[in-house]
C-alpha positions as CSV (number, residue, x, y, z in Angstrom):
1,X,0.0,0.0,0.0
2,X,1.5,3.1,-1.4
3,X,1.2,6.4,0.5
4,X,-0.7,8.9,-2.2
5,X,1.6,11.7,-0.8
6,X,5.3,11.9,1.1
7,X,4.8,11.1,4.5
8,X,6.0,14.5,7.1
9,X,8.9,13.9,8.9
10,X,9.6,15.3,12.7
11,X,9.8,14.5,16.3
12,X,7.2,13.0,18.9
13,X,6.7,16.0,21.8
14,X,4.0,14.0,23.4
15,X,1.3,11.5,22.7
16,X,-1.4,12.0,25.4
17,X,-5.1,11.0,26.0
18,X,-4.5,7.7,24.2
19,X,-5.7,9.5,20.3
20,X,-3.7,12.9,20.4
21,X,0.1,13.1,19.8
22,X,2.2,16.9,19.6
23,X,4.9,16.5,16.8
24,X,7.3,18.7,15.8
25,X,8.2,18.1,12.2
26,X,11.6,18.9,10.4
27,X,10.2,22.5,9.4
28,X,9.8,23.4,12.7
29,X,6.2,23.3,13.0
30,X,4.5,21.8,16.1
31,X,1.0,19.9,14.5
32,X,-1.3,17.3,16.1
33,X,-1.6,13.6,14.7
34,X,-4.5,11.6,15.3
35,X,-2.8,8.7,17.2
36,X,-4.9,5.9,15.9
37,X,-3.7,3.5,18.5
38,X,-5.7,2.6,21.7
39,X,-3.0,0.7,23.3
40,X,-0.1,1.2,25.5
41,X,2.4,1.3,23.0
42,X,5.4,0.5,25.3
43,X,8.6,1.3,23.6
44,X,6.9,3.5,21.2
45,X,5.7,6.9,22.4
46,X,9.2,8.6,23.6
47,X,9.8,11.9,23.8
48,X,12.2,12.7,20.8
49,X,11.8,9.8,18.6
50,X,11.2,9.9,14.8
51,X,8.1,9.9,13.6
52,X,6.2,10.3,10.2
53,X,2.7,11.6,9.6
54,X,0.7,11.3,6.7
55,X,-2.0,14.6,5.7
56,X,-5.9,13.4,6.2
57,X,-7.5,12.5,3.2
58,X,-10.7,14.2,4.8
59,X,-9.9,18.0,4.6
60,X,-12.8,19.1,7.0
61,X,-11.4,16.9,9.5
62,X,-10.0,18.7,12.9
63,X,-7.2,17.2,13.6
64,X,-4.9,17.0,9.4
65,X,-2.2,14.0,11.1
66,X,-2.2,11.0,11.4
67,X,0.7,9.3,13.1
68,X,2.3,6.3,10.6
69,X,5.6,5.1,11.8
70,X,7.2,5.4,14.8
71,X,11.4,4.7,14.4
72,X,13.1,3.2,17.5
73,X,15.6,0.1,18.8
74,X,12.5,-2.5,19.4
75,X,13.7,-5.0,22.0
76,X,17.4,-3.7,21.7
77,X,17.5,-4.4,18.4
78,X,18.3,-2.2,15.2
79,X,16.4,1.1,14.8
80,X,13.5,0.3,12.4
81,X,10.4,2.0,11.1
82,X,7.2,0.1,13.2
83,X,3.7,0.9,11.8
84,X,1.7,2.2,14.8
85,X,-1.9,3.1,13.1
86,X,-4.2,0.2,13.9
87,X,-6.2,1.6,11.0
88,X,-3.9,0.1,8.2
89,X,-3.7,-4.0,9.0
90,X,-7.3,-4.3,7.4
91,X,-6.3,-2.8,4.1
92,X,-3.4,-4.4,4.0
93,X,-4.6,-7.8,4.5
94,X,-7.4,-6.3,1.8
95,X,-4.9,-5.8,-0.7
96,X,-3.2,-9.3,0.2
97,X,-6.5,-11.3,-0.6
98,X,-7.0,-9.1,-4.0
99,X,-3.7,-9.9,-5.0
100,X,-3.6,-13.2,-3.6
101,X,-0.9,-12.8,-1.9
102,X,-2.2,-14.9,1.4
103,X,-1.7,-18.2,0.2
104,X,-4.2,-20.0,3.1
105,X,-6.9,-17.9,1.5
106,X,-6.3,-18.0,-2.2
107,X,-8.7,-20.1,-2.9
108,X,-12.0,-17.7,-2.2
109,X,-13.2,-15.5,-5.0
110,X,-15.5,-13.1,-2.6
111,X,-14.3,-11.1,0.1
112,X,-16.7,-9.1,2.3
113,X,-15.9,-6.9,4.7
114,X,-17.6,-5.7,8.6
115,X,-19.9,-8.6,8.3
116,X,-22.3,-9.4,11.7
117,X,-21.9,-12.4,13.0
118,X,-22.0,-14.0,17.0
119,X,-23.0,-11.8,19.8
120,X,-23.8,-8.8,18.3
121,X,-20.0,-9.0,16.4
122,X,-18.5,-7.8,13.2
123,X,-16.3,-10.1,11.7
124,X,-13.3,-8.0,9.4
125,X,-13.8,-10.1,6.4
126,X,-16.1,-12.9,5.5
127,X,-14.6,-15.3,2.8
128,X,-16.8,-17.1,0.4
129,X,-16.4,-19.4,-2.6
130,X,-19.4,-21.9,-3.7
131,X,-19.1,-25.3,-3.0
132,X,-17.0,-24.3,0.2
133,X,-17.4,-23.4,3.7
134,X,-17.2,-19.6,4.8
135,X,-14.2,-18.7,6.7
136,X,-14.6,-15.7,9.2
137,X,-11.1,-13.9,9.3
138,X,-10.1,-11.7,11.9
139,X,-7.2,-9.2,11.7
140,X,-5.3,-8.2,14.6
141,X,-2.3,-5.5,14.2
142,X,0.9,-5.9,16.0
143,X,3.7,-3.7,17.1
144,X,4.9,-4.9,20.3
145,X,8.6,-5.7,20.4
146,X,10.5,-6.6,23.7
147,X,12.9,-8.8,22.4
148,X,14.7,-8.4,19.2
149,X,12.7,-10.1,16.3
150,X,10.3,-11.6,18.6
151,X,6.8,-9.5,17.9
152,X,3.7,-10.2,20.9
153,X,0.2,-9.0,21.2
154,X,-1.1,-7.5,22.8
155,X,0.7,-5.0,24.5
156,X,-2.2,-4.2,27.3
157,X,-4.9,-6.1,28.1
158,X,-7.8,-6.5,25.3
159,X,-10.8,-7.8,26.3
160,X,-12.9,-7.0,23.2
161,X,-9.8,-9.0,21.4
162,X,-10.5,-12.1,23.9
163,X,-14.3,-12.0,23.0
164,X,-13.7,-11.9,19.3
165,X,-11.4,-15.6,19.8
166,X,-14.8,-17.2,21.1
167,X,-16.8,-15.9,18.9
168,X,-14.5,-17.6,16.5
169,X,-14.0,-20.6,17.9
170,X,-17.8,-21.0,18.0
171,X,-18.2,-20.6,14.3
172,X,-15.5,-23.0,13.8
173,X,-17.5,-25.4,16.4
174,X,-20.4,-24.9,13.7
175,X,-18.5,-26.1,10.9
176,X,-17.3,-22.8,9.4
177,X,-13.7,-21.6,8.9
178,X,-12.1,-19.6,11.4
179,X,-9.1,-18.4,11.1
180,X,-7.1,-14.8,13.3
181,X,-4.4,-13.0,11.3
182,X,-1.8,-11.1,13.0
183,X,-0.4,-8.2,11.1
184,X,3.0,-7.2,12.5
185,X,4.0,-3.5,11.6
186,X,7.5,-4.1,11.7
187,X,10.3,-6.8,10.7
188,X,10.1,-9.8,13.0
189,X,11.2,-13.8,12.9
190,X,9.0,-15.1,15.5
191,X,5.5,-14.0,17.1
192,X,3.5,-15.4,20.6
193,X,0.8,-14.3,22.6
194,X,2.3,-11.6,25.6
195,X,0.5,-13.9,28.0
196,X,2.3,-12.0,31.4
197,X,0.0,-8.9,29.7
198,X,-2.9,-10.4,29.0
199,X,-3.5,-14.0,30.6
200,X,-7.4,-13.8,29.9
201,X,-6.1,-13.2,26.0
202,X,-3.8,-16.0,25.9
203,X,-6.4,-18.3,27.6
204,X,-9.0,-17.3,25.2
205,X,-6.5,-18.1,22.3
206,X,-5.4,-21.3,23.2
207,X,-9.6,-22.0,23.3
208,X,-9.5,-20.6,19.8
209,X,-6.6,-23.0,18.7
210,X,-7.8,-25.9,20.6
211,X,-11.3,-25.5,18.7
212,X,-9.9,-25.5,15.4
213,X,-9.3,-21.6,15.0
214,X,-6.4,-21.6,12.3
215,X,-3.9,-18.7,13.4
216,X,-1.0,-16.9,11.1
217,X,1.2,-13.9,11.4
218,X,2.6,-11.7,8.8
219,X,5.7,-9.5,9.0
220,X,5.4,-6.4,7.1
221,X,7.4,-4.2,4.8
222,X,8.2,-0.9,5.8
223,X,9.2,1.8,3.8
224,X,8.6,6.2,4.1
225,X,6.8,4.8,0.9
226,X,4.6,2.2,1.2
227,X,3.6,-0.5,3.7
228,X,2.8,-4.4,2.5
229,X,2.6,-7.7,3.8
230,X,5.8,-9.3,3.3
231,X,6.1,-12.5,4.7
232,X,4.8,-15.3,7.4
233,X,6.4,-15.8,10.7
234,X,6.5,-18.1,13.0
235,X,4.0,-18.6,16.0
236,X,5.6,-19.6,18.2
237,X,2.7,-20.6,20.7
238,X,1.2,-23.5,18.1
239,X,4.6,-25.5,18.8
């Protein structure tokens, strides 16, 4: 996914009540980014670090930022870019299944997207092909880091992410698909559940897995350019 315009580059001041994050960019100007990132973000939100905003595509919209990339030493490892807008994983895995480019889901020819399903849910995409059985695919972004090349999620705890794995596991319980991708915003070798986070997550995930929930995890490339799904990773946690 190709940025339409050159991403603005500058340094975080402060990212404060959870959405809002003060940036000074390279011109000297101090802006506002939407921060669209509910988590905790450990690692992510120093004062100081490089950062890169893209302009809202919405020009009547308060706040014109929106915080991209964040670059710092994850887990002690080498500076890299690491995507921080939870917006993006959807339309990147979007792209990936129009391109075909996720080979456990090549085989569907119809992608729909925010379809209900469970209690009062909204699955991310609904996969169809005739003949077949729907698969319910849920995306998850990642960009937790505390060891070098070892991505986790989540990085604080997620409830609404634990209720999502049981919704899952009960369509898979019903004979449908299921399957939970992670998208990792930043290069990584190896992926797990942070289960000293979030043990309610990592029970509810090992329920998923146990059920028949498939899991995978994609590694993403990141450039001041573009962002794309590069390659799978190991999960660790299906060993």
């Amino acid at each position: 996914m190709r940025f339409q315009e050159t991403l603005l580059e500058g340094r975080l001041i402060e990212r404060y009540k959870r959405f809002l994050a003060d940036v000074e960019l390279d011109t000297g100007e101090i802006v506002t980014a939407h921060c669209a990132n509910p988590g905790a973000m450990m690692g992510l939100k120093e004062p100081g670090s490089r950062v890169f905003l893209s302009r809202a595509s919405n020009p009547a919209r308060k706040l014109k930022y929106n915080w991209e990339y964040v670059e710092v030493a994850a887990g002690g490892g080498p500076l890299q870019l690491i995507g921080i807008n939870t917006s993006r994983p959807n339309l990147l895995v979007a792209e990936a299944l129009r391109e075909g480019r996720l080979a456990p889901f090549a085989r569907y020819d119809r992608v729909r997207p925010e379809v209900r399903y469970g209690r009062n849910s909204r699955v991310d995409f609904l996969l169809e092909k005739d003949g077949e059985p729907p698969c319910y695919l849920e995306v998850k972004n990642c960009h937790l880091m505390r060891e070098a090349g070892f991505a986790e999620f989540p990085d604080c705890v997620a409830a609404r992410s634990a209720k999502h794995l049981y919704e899952l596991a009960d369509m898979a319980a019903a004979g449908a698909r299921a399957a939970l991708v992670y998208v990792i915003q930043m290069n990584a070798n190896r992926f797990d559940v942070a289960r000293d986070i979030d043990p309610a997550y990592d029970k509810a995930f090992r329920h998923a897995l146990a059920t028949g929930v498939e899991s995978y995890a994609y590694a993403c490339r990141i450039t001041p350019e573009e962002v794309t799904i590069d390659r799978p990773v190991e999960i660790v946690t299906l060993r």
